[in-house]
C-alpha positions as CSV (number, residue, x, y, z in Angstrom):
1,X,0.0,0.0,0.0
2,X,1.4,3.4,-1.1
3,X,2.0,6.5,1.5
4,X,-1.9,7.9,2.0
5,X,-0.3,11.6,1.4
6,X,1.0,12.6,-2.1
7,X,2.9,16.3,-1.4
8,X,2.5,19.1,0.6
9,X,0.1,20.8,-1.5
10,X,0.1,24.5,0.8
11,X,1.3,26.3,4.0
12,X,-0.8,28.5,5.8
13,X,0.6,31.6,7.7
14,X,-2.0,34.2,9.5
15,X,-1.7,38.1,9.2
16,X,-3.5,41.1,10.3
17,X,-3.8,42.6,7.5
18,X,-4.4,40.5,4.2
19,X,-3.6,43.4,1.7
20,X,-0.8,44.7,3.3
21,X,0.4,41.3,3.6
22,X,-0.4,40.7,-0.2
23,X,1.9,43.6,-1.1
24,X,4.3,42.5,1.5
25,X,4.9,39.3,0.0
26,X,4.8,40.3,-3.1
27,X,6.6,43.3,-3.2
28,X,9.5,42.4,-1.4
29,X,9.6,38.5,-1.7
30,X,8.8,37.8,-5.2
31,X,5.4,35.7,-4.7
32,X,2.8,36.2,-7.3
33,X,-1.2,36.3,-6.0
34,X,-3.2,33.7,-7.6
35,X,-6.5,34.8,-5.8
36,X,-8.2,36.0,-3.0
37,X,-10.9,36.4,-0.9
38,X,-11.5,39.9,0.6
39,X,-10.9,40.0,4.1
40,X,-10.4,36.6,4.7
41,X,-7.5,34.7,2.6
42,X,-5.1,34.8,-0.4
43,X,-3.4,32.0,-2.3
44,X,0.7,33.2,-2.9
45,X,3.3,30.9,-5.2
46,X,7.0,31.4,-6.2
47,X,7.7,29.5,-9.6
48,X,8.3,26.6,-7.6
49,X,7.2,24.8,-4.5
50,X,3.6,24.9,-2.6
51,X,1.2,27.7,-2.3
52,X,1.6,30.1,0.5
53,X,-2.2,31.0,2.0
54,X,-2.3,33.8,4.0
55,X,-5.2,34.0,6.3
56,X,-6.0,37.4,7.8
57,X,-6.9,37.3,11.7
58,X,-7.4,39.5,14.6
59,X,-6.2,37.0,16.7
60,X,-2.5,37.6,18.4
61,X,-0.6,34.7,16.9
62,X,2.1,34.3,14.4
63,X,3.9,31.2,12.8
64,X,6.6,29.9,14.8
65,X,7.5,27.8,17.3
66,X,10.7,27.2,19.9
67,X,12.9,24.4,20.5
68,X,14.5,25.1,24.0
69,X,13.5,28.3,24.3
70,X,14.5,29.6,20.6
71,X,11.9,30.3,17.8
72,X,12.2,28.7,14.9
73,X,10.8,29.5,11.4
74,X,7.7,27.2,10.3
75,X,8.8,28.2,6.8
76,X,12.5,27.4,5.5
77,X,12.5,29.0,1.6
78,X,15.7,28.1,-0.8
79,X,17.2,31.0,-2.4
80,X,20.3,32.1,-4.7
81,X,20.5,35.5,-3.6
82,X,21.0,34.9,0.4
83,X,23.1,38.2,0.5
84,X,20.6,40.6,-1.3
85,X,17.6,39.0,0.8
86,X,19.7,40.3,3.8
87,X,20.6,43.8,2.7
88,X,16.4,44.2,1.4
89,X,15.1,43.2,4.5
90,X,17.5,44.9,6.7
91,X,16.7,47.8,4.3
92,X,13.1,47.7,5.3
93,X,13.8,47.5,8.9
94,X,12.8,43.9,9.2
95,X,13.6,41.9,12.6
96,X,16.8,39.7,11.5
97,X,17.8,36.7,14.4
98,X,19.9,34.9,12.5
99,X,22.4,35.2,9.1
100,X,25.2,33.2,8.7
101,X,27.5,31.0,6.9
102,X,26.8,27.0,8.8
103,X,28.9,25.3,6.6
104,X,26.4,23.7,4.2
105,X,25.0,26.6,3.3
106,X,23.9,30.2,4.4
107,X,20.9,30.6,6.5
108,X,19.1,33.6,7.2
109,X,15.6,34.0,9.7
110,X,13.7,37.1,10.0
111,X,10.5,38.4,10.8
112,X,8.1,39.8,8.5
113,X,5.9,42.7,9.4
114,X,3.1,40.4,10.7
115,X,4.9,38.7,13.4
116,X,6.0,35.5,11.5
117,X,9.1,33.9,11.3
118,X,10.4,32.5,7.8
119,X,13.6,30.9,7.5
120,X,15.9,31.7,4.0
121,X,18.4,28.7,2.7
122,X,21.4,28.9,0.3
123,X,23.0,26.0,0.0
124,X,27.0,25.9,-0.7
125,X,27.9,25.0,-4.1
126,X,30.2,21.8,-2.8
127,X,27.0,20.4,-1.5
């Protein structure tokens, strides 16, 4: 009998604010909106990978979570351009816990205005 799941098909983040978070993302992050519901959810992609749905909320809660006491990123995105991710989001004043070099690749983890954490990946070239 196969595996009863077949792919991860989207991820769902919350916001509070679903247009500001549309422009957000796609502004700065390079996802394209493939539709929406006013007031109440979007559907993001990148040219690869699952959808992102953002869900808009006035609830306080963000995606993340902590392993001994340090929040980690629900979402881990690969990317070529580690370095200019940095400098944009530093640029735009986001919250940046982590950027450096672990050996297999660059890793970078920042906040976005919305309180949730996303994790960037470049993997080294001798990998």
């Amino acid at each position: 009998m196969s595996g009863m799941l077949l792919q991860l098909e989207h991820m769902q983040i919350p916001v509070s604010d679903l247009e500001q978070a549309i422009a957000w993302y796609t502004m700065h992050l390079g996802f394209k909106l493939e539709g929406k519901h006013e007031h109440v959810h979007a559907f993001l992609t990148l040219p690869e990978g699952p959808m992102l749905m953002l869900w808009e909320t006035k609830d306080n809660t963000a995606a993340h979570f902590t392993v001994n006491g340090k929040d980690m990123p629900v979402l881990l995105y690969r990317t070529e351009q580690i370095h200019e991710l940095h400098n944009l989001l530093a640029g735009l004043g986001s919250t940046i816990t982590y950027y450096r070099d672990d050996g297999f690749g660059w890793v970078l983890k920042f906040y976005d205005p919305f309180g949730n954490l996303w994790g960037a990946i470049q993997l080294n070239e001798s990998r």
